[in-house]
PyMOL Python script that loads the backbone (N, CA, C, O; Angstrom):
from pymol import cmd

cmd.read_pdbstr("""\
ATOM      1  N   UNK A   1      29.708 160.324  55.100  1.00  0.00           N
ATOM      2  CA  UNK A   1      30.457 159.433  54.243  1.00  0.00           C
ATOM      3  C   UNK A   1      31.902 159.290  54.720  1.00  0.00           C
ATOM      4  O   UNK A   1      32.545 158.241  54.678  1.00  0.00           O
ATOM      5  N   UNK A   2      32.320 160.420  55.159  1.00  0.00           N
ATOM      6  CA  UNK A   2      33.564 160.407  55.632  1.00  0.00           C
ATOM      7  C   UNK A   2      33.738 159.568  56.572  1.00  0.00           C
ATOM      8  O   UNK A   2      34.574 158.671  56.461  1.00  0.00           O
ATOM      9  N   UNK A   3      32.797 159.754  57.918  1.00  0.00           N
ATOM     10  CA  UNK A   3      32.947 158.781  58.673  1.00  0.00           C
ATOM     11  C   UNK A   3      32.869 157.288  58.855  1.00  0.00           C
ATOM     12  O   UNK A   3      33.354 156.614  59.763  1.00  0.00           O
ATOM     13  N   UNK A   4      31.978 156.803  57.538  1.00  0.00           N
ATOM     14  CA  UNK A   4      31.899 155.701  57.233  1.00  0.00           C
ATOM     15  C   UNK A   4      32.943 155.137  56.799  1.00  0.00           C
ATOM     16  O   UNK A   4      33.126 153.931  56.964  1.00  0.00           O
ATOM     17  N   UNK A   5      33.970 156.076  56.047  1.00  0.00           N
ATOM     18  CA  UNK A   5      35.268 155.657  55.388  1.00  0.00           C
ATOM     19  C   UNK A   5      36.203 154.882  56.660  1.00  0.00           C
ATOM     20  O   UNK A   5      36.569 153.738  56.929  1.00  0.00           O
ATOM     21  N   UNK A   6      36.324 156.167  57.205  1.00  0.00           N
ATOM     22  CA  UNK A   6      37.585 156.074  58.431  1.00  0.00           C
ATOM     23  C   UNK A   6      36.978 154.799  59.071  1.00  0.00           C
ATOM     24  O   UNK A   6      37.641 153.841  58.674  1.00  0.00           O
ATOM     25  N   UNK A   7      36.075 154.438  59.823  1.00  0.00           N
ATOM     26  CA  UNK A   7      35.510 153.994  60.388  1.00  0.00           C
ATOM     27  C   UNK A   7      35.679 152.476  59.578  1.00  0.00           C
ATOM     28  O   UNK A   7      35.879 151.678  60.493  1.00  0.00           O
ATOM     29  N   UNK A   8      35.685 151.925  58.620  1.00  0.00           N
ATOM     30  CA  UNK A   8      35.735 150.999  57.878  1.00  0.00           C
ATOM     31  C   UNK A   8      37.263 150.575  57.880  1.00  0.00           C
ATOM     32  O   UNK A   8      37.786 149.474  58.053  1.00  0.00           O
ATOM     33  N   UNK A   9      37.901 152.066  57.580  1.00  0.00           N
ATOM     34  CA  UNK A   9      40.031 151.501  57.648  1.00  0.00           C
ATOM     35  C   UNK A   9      40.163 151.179  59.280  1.00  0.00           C
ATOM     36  O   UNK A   9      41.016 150.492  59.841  1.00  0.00           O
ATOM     37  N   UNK A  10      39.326 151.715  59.705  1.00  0.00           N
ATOM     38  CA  UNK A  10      39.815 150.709  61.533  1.00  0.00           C
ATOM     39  C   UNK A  10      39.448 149.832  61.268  1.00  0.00           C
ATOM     40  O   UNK A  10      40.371 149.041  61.072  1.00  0.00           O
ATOM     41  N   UNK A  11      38.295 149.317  61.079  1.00  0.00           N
ATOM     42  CA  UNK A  11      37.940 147.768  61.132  1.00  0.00           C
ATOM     43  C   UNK A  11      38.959 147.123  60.449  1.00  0.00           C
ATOM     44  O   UNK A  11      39.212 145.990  60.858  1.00  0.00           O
ATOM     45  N   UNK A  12      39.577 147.518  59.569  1.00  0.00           N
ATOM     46  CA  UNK A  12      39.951 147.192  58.512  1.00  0.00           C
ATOM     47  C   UNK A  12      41.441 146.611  59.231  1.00  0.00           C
ATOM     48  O   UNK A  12      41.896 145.470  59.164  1.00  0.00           O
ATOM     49  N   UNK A  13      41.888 147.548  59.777  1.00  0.00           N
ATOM     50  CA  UNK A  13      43.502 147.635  60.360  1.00  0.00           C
ATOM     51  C   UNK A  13      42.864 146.803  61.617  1.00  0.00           C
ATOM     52  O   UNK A  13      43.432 145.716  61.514  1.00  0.00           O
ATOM     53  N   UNK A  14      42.236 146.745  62.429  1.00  0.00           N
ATOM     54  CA  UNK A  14      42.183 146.238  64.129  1.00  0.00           C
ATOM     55  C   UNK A  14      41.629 144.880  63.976  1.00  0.00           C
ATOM     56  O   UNK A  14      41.547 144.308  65.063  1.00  0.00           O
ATOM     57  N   UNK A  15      41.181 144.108  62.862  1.00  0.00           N
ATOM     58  CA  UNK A  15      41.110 142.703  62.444  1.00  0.00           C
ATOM     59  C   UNK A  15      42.519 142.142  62.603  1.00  0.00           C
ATOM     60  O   UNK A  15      42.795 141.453  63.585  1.00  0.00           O
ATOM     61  N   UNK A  16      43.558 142.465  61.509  1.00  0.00           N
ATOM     62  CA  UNK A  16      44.477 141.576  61.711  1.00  0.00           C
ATOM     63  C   UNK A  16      45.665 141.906  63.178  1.00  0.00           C
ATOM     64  O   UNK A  16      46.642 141.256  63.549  1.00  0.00           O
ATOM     65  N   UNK A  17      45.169 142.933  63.621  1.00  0.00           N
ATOM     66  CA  UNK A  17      46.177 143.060  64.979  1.00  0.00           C
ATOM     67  C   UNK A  17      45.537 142.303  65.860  1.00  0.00           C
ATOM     68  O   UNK A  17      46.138 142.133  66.921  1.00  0.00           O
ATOM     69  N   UNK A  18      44.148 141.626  65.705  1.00  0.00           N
ATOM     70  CA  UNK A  18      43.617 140.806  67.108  1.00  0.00           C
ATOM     71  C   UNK A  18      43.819 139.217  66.818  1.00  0.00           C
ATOM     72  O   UNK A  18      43.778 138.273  67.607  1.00  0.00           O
ATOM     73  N   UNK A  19      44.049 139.246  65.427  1.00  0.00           N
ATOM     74  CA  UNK A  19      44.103 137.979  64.358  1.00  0.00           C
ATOM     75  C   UNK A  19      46.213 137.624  65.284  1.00  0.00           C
ATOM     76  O   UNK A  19      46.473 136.574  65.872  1.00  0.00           O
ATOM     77  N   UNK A  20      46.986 138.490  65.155  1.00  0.00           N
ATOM     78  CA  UNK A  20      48.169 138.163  66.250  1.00  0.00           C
ATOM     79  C   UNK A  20      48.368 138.262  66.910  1.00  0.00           C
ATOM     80  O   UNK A  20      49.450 137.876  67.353  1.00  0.00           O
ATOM     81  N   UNK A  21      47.393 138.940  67.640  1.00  0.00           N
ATOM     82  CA  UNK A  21      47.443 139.042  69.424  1.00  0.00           C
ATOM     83  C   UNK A  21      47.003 137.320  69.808  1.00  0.00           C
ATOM     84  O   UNK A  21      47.967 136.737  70.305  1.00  0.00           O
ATOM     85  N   UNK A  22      46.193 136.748  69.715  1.00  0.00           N
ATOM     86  CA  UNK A  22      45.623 135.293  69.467  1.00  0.00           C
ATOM     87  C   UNK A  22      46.803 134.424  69.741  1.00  0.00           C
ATOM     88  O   UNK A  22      47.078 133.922  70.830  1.00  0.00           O
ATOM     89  N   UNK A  23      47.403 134.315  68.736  1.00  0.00           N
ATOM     90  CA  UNK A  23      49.122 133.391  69.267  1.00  0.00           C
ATOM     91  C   UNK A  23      49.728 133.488  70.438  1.00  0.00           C
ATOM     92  O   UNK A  23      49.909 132.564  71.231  1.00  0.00           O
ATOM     93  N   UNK A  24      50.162 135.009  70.603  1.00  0.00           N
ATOM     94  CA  UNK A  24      50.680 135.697  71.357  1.00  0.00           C
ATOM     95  C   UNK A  24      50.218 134.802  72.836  1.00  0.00           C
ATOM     96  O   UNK A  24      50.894 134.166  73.645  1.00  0.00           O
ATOM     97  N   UNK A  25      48.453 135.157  72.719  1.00  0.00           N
ATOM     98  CA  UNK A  25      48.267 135.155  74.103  1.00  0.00           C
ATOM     99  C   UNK A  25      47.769 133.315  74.568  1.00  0.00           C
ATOM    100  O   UNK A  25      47.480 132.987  75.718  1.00  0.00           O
ATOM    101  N   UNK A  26      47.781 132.227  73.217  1.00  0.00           N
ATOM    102  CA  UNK A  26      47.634 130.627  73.781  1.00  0.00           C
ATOM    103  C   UNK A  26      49.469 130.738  74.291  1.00  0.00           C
ATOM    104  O   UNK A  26      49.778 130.475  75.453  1.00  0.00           O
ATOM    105  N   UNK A  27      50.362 131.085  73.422  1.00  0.00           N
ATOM    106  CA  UNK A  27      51.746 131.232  74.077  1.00  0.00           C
ATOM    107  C   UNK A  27      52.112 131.423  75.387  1.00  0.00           C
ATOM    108  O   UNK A  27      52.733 130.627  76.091  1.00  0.00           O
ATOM    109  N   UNK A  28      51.644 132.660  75.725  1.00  0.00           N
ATOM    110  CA  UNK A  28      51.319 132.548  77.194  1.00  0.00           C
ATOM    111  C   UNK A  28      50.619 131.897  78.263  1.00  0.00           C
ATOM    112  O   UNK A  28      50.987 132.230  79.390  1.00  0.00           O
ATOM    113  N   UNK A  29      49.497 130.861  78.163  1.00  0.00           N
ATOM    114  CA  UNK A  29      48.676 130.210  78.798  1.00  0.00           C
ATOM    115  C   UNK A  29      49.707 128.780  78.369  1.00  0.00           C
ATOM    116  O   UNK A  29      49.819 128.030  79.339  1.00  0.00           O
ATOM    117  N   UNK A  30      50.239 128.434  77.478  1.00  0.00           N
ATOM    118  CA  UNK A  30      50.815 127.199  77.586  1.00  0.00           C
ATOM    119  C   UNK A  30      52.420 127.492  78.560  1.00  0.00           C
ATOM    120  O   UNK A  30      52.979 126.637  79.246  1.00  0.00           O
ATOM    121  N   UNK A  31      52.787 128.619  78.398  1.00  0.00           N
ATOM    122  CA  UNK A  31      54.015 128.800  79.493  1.00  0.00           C
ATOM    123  C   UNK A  31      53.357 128.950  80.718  1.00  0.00           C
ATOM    124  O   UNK A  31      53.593 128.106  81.582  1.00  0.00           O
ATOM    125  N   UNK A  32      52.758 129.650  80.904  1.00  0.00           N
ATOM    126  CA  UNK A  32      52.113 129.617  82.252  1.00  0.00           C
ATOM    127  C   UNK A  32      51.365 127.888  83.110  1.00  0.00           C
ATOM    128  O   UNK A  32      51.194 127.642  84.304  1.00  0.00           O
ATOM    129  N   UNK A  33      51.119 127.111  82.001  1.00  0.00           N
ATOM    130  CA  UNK A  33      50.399 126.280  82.928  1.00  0.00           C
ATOM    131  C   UNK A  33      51.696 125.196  83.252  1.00  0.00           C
ATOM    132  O   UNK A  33      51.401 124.379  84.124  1.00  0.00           O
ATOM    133  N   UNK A  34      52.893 125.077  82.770  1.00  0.00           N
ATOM    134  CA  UNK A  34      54.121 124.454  82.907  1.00  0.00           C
ATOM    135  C   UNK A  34      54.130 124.609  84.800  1.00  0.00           C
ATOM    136  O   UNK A  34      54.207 123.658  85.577  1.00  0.00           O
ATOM    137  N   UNK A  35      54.057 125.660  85.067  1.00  0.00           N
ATOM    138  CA  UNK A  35      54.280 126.073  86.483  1.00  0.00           C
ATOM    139  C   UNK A  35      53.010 126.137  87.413  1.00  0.00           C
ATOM    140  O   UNK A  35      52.989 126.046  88.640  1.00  0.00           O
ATOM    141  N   UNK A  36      51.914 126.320  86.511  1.00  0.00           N
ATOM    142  CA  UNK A  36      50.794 127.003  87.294  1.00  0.00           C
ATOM    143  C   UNK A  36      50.672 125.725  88.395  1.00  0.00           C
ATOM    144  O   UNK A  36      51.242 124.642  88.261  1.00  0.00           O
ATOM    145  N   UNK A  37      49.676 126.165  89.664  1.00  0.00           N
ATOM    146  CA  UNK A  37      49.561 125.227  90.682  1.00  0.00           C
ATOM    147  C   UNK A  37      47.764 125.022  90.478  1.00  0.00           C
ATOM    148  O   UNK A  37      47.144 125.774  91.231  1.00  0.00           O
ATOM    149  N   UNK A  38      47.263 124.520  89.976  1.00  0.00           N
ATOM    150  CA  UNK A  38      45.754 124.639  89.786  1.00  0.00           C
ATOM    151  C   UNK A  38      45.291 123.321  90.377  1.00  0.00           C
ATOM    152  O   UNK A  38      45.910 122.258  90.326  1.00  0.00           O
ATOM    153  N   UNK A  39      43.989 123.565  91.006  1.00  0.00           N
ATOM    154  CA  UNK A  39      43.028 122.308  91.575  1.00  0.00           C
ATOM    155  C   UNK A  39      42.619 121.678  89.982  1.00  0.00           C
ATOM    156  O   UNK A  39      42.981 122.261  88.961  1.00  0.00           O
ATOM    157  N   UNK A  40      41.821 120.416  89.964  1.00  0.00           N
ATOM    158  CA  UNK A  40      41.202 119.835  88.483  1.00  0.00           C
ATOM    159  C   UNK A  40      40.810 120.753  87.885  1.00  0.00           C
ATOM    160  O   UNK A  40      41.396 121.183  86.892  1.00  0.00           O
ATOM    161  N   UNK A  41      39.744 121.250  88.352  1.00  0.00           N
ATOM    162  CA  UNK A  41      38.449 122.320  88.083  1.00  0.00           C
ATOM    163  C   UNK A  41      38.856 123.294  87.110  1.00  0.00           C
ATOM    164  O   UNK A  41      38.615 123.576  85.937  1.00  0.00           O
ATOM    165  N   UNK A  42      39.773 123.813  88.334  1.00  0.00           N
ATOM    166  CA  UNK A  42      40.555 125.411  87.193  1.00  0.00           C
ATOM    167  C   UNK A  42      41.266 124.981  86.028  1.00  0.00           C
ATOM    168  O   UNK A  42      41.316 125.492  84.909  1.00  0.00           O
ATOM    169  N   UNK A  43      41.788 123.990  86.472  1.00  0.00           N
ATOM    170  CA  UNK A  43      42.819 123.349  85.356  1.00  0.00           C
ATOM    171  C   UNK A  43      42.078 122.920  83.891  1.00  0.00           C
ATOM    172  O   UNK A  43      42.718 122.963  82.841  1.00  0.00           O
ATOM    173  N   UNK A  44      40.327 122.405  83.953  1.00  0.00           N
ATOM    174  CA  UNK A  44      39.854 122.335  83.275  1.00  0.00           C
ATOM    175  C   UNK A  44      39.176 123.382  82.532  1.00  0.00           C
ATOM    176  O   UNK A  44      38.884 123.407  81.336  1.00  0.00           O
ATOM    177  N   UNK A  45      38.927 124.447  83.661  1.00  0.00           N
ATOM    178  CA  UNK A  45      38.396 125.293  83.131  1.00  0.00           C
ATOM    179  C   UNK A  45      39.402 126.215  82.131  1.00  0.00           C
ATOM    180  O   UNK A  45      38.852 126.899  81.268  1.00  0.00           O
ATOM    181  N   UNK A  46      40.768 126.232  82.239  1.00  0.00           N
ATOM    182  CA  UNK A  46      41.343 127.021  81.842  1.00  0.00           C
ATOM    183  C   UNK A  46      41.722 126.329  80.239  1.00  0.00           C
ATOM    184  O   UNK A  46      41.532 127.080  79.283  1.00  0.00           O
ATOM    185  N   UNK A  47      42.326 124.715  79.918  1.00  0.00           N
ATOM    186  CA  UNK A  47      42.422 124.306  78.972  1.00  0.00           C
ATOM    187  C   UNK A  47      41.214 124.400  77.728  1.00  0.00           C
ATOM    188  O   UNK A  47      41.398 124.396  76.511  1.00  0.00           O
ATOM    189  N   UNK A  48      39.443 124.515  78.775  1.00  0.00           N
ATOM    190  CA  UNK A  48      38.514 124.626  77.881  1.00  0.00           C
ATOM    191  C   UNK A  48      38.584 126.203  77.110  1.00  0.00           C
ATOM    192  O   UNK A  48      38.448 126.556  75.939  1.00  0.00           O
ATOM    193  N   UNK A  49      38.855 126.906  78.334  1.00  0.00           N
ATOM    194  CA  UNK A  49      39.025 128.295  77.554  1.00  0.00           C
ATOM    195  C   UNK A  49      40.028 128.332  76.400  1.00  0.00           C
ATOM    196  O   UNK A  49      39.682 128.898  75.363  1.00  0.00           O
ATOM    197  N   UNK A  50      41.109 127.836  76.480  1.00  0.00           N
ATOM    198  CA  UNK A  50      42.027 127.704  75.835  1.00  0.00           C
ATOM    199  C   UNK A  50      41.365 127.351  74.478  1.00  0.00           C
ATOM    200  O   UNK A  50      41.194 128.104  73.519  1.00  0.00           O
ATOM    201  N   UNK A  51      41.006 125.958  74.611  1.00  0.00           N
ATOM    202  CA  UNK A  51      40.679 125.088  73.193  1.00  0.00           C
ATOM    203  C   UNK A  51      39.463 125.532  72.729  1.00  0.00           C
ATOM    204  O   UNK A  51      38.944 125.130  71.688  1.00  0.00           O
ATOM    205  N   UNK A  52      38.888 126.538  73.645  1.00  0.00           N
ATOM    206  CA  UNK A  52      37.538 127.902  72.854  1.00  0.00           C
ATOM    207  C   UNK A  52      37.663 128.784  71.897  1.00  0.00           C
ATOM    208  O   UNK A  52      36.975 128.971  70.894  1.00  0.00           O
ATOM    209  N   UNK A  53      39.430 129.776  72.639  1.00  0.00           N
ATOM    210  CA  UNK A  53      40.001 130.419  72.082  1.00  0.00           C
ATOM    211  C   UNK A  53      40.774 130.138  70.674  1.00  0.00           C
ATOM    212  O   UNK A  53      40.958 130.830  69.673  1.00  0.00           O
ATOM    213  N   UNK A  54      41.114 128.919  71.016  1.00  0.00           N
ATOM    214  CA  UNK A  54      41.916 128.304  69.689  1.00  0.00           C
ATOM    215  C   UNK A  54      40.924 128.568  68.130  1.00  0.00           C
ATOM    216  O   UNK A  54      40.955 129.287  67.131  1.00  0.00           O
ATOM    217  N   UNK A  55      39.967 127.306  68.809  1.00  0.00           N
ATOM    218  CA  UNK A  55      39.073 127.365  67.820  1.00  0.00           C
ATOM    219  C   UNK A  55      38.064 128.708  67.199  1.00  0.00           C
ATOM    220  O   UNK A  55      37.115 128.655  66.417  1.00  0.00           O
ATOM    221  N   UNK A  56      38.568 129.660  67.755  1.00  0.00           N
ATOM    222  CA  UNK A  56      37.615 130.608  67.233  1.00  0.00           C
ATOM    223  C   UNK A  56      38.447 131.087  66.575  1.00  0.00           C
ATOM    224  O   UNK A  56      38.117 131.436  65.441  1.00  0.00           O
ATOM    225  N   UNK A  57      40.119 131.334  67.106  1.00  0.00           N
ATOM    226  CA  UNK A  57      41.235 132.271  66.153  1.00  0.00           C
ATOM    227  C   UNK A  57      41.136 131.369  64.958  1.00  0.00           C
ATOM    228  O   UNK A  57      41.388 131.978  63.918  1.00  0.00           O
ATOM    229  N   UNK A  58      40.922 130.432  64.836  1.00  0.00           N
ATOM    230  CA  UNK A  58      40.627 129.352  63.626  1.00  0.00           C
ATOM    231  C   UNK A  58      39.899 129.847  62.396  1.00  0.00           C
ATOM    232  O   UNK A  58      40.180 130.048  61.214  1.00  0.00           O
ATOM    233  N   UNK A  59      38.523 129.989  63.420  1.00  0.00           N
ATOM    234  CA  UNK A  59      37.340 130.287  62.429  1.00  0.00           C
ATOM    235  C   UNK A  59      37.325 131.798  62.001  1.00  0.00           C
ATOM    236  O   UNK A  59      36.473 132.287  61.259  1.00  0.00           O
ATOM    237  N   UNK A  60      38.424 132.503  62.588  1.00  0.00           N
ATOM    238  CA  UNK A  60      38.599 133.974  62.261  1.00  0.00           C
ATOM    239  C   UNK A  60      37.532 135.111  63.626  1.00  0.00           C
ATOM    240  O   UNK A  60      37.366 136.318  63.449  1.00  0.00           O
ATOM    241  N   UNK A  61      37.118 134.546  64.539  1.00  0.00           N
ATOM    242  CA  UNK A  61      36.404 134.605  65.274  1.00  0.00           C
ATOM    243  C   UNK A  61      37.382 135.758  66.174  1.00  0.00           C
ATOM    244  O   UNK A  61      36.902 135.749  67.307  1.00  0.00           O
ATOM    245  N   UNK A  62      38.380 136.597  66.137  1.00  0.00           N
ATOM    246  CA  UNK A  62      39.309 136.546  66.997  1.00  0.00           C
ATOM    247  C   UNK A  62      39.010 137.574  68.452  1.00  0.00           C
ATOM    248  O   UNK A  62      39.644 137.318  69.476  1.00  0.00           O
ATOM    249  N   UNK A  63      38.056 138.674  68.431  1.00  0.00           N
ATOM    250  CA  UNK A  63      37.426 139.153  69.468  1.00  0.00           C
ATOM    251  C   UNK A  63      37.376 138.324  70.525  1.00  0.00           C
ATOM    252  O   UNK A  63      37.881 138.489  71.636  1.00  0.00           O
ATOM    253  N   UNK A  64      36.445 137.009  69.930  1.00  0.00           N
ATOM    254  CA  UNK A  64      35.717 136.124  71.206  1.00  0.00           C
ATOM    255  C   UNK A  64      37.263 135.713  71.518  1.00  0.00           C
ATOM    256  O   UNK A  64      37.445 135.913  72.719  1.00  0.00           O
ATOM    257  N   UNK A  65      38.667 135.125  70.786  1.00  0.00           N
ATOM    258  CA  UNK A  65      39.291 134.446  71.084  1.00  0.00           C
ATOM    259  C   UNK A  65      40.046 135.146  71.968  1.00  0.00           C
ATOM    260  O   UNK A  65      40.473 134.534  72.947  1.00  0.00           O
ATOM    261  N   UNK A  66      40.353 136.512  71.812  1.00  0.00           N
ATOM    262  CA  UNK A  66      41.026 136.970  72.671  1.00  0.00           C
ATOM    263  C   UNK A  66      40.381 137.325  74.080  1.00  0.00           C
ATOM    264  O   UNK A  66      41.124 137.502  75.045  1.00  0.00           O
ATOM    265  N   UNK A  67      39.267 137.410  74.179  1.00  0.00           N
ATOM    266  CA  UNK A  67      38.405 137.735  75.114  1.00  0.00           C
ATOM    267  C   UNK A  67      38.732 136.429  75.929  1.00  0.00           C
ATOM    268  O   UNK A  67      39.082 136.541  77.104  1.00  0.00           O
ATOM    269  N   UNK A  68      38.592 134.790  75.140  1.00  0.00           N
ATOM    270  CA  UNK A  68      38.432 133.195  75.940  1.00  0.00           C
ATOM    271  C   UNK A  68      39.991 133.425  76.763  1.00  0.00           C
ATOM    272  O   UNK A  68      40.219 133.347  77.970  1.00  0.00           O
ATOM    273  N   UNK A  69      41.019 133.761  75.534  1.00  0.00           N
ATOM    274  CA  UNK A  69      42.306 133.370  75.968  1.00  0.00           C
ATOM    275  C   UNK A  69      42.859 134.127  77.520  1.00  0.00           C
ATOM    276  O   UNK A  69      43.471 133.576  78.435  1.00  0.00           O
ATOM    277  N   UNK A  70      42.400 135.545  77.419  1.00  0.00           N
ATOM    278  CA  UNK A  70      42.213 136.516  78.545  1.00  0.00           C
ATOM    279  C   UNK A  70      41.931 135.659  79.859  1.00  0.00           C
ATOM    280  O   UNK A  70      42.689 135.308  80.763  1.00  0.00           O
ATOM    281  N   UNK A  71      40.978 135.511  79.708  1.00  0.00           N
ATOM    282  CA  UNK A  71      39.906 135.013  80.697  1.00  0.00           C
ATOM    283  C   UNK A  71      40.673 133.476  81.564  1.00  0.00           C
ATOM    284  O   UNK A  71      40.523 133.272  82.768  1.00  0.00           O
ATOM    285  N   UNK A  72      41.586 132.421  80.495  1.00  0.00           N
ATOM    286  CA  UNK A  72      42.469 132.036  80.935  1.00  0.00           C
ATOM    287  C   UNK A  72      43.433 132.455  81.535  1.00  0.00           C
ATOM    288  O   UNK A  72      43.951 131.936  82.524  1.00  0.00           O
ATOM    289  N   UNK A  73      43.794 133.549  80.921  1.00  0.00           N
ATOM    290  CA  UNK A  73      45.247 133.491  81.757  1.00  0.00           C
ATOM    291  C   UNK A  73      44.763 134.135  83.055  1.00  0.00           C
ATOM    292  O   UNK A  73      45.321 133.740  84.079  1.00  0.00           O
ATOM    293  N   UNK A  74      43.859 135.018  83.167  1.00  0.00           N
ATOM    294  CA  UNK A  74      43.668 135.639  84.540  1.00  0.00           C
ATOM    295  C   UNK A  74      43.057 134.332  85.518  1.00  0.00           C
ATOM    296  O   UNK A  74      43.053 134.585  86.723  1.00  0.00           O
ATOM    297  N   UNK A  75      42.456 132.736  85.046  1.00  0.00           N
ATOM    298  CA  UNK A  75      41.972 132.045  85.994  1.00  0.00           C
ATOM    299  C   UNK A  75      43.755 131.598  85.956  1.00  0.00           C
ATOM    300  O   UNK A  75      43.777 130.400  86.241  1.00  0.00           O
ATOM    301  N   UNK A  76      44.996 132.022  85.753  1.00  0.00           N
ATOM    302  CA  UNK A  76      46.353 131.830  85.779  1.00  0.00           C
ATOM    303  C   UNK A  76      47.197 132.644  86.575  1.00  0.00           C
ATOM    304  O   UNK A  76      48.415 132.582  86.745  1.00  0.00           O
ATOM    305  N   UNK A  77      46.312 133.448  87.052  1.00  0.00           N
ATOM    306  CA  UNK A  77      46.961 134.654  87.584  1.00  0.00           C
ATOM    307  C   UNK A  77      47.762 135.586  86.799  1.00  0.00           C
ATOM    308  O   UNK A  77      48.687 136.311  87.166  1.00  0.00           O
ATOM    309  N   UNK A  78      47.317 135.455  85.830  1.00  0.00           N
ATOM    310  CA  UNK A  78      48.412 136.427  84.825  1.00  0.00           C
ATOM    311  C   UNK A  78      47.954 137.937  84.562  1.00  0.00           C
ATOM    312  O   UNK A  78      48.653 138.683  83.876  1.00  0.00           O
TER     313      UNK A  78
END
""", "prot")
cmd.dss("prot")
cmd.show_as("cartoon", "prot")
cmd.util.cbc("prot")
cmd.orient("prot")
């Protein structure tokens, strides 16, 4: 029971820290692409990640979003 407790106040607490990591990290993919040097491709691929990520921090989704937004910035070199 105990462990079910504790185990529940993480979930509990590590929701809304991924819920502002989310901003944080489209913030960075929109400064970064000001400069970035990208072929079409990447360039598309990276805005789709982007507007993946968006929409999931939306739907409260924010795991996947931080996972999409990631995944941008590293096709960013970041």
């Amino acid at each position: 029971m105990k462990k079910t407790l504790i185990l529940a106040s993480f979930l509990a607490l590590a929701t809304p820290a991924f819920a502002n990591q989310c901003p944080t990290l489209m913030k960075k993919v929109d400064e970064a692409m000001v400069t970035a040097k990208l072929d079409d491709a990447t360039k598309k691929q990276v805005m789709d990640l982007y507007s993946k990520g968006k929409a999931e921090h939306e739907a409260g989704k924010h795991d996947e979003s931080v996972a999409d937004l990631n995944a941008a910035l590293k096709l960013l070199g970041q």
